[in-house]
MARBANU-564034 format. One record per residue: residue number from 1; residue in one letter; x, y, z of N, C-alpha, C in turn. Coordinates in nm, 2 decimals. Example, Ala and Ser with C-alpha at 12.3 -4.5 7.8 and 13.67 -1.06 7.14 Angstrom:
residues 2
  num  residuo     n_x     n_y     n_z    ca_x    ca_y    ca_z     c_x     c_y     c_z
    1        A    1.32   -0.57    0.78    1.23   -0.45    0.78    1.32   -0.33    0.78
    2        S    1.28   -0.22    0.71    1.37   -0.11    0.71    1.29    0.00    0.79
END
This chain:
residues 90
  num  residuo     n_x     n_y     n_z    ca_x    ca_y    ca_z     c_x     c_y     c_z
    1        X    0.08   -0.12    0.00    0.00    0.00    0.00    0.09    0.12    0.00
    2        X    0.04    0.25   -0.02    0.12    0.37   -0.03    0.07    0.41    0.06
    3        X    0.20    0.48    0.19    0.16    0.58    0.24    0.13    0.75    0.22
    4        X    0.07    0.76    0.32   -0.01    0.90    0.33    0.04    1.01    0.25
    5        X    0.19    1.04    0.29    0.23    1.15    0.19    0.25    1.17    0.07
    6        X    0.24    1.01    0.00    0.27    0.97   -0.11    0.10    0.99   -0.20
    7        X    0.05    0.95   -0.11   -0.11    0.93   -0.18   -0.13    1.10   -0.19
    8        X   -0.08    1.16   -0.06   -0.15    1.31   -0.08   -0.08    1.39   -0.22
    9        X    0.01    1.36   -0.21    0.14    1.41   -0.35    0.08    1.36   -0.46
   10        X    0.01    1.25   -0.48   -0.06    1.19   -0.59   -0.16    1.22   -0.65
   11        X   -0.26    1.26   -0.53   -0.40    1.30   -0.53   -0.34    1.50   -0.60
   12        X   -0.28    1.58   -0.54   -0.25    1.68   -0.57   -0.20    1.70   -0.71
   13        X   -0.12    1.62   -0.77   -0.08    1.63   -0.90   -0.16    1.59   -1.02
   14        X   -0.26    1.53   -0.97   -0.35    1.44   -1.07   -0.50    1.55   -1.00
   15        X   -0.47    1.62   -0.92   -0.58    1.72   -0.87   -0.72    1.68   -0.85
   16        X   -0.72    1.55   -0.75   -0.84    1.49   -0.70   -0.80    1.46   -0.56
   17        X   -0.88    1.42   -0.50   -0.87    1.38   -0.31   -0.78    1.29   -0.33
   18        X   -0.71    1.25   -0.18   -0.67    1.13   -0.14   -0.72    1.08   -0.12
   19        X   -0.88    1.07   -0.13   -0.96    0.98   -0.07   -1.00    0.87   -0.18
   20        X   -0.99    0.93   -0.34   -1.01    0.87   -0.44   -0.86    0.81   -0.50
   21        X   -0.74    0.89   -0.43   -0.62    0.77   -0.47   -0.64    0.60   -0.37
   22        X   -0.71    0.66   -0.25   -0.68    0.54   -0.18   -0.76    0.43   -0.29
   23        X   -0.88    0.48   -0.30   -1.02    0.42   -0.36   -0.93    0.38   -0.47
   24        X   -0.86    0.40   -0.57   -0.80    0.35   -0.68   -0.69    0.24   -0.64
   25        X   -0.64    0.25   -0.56   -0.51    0.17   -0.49   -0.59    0.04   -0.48
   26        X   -0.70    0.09   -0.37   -0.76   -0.05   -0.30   -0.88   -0.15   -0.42
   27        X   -0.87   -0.06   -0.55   -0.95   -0.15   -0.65   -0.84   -0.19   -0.73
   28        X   -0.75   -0.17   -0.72   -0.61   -0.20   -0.80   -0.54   -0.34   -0.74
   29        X   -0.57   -0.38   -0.61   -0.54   -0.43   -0.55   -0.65   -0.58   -0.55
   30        X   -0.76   -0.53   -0.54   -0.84   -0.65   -0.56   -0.86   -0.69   -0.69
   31        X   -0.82   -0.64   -0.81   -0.80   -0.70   -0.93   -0.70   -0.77   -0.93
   32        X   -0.55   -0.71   -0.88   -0.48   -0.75   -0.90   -0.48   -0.97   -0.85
   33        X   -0.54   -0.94   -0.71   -0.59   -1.02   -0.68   -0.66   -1.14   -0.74
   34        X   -0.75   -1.07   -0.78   -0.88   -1.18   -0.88   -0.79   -1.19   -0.99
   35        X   -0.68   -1.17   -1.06   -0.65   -1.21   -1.18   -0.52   -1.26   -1.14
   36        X   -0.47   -1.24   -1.05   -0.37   -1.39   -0.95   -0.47   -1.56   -0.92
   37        X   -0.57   -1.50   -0.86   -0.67   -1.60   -0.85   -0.71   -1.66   -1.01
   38        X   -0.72   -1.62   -1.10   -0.79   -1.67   -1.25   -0.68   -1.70   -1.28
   39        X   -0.55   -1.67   -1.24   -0.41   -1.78   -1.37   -0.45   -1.92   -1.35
   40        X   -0.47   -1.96   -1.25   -0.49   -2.15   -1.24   -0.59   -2.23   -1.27
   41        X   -0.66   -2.14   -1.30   -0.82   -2.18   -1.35   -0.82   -2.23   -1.54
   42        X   -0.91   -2.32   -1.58   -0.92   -2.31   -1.74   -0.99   -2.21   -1.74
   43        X   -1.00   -2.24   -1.93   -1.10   -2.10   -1.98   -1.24   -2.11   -1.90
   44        X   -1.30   -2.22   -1.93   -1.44   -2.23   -1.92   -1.45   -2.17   -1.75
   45        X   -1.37   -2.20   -1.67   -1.39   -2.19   -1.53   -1.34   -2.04   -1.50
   46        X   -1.26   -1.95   -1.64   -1.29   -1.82   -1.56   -1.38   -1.75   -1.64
   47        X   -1.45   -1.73   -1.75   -1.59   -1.75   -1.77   -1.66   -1.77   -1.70
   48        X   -1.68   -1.87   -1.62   -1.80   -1.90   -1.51   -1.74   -1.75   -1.39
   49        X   -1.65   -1.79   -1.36   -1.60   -1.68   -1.26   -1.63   -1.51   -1.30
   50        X   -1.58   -1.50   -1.43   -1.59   -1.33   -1.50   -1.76   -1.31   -1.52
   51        X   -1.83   -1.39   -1.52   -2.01   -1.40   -1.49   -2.05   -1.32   -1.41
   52        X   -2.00   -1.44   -1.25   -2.04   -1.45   -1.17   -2.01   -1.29   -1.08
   53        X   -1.90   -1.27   -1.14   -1.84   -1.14   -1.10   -1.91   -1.03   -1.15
   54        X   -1.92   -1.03   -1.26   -2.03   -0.95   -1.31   -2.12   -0.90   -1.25
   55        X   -2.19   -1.01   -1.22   -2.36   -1.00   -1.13   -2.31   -0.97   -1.03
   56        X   -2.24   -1.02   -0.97   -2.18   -0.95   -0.83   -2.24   -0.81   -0.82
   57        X   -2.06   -0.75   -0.89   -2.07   -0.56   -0.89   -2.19   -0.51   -0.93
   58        X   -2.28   -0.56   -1.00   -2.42   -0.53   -1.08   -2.55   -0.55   -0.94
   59        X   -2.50   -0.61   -0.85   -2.59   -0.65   -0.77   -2.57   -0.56   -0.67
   60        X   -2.45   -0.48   -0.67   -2.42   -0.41   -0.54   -2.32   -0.49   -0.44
   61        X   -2.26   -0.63   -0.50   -2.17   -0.70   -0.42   -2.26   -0.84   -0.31
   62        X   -2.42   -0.80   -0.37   -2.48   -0.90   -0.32   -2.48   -1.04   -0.42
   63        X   -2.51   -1.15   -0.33   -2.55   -1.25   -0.44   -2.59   -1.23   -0.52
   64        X   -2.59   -1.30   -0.66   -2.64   -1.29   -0.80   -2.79   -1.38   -0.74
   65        X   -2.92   -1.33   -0.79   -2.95   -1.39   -0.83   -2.98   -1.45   -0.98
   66        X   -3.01   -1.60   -1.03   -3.03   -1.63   -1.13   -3.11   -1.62   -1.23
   67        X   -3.13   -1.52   -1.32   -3.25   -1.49   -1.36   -3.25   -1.59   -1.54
   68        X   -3.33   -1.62   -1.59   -3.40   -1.75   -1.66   -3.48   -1.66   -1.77
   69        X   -3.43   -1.68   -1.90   -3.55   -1.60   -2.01   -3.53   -1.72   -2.12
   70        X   -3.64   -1.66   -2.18   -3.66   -1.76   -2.26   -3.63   -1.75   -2.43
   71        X   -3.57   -1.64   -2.40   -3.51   -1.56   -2.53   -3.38   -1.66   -2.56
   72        X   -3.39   -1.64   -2.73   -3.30   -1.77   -2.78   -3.15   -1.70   -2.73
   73        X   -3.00   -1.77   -2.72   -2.90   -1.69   -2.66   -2.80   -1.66   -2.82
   74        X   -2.81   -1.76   -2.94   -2.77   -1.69   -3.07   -2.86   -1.64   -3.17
   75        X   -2.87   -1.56   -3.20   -2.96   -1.46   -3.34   -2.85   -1.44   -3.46
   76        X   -2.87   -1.57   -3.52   -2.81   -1.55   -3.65   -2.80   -1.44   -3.74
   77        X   -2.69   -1.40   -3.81   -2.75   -1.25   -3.87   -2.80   -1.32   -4.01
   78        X   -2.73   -1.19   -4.07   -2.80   -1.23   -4.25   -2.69   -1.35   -4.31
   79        X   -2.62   -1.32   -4.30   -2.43   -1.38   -4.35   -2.46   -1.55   -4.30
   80        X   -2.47   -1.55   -4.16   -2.51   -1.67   -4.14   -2.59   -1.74   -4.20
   81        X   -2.75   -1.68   -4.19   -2.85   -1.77   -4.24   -2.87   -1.78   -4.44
   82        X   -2.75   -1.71   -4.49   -2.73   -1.74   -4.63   -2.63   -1.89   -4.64
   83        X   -2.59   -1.88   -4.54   -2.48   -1.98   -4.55   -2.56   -2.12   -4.52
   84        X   -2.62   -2.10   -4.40   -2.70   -2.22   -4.40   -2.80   -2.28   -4.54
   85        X   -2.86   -2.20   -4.56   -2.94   -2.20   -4.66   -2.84   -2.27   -4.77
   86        X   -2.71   -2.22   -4.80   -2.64   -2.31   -4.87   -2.60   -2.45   -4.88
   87        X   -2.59   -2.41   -4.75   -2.51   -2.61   -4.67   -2.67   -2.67   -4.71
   88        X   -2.80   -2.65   -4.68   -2.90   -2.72   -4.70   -2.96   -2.76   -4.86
   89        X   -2.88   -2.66   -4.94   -2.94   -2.69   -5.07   -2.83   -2.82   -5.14
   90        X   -2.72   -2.78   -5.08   -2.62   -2.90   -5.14   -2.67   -3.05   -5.13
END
């Protein structure tokens, strides 16, 4: 962590509070974190993770809850569905 005189000298040059250097340090710090934590992980399992994280901050840092629609999750465009159209006429 940076001390005091260092964060005030920071905050002063960049002409915002120390209150928002600390606030940057200490989010610099839990990223740094969470992306120590994701090296050991595979893909799929930091995907599940980079989600879950998502809803997290989105939630306010409460549990996610899981919400369920019934909307399809790929919408082919135009490019696509010419191509299918292709592969079916062969």
């Amino acid at each position: 962590m940076i001390d005091a005189s260092r964060r005030r000298r920071i905050a002063r040059g960049s002409g915002t509070d120390p209150e928002d250097v600390s606030g940057l340090c200490k989010q610099f710090l839990q990223a740094r974190d969470m992306m120590k934590s994701m090296a050991g992980m595979s893909v799929m399992d930091r995907m599940k993770f980079g989600s879950q994280f998502a809803q997290m901050s989105m939630a306010g840092g409460k549990m996610p809850t899981v919400k369920t629609s019934s909307a399809p999750k790929y919408k082919p465009n135009k490019k696509d569905k010419r191509k299918d159209r292709k592969r079916k006429s062969r």
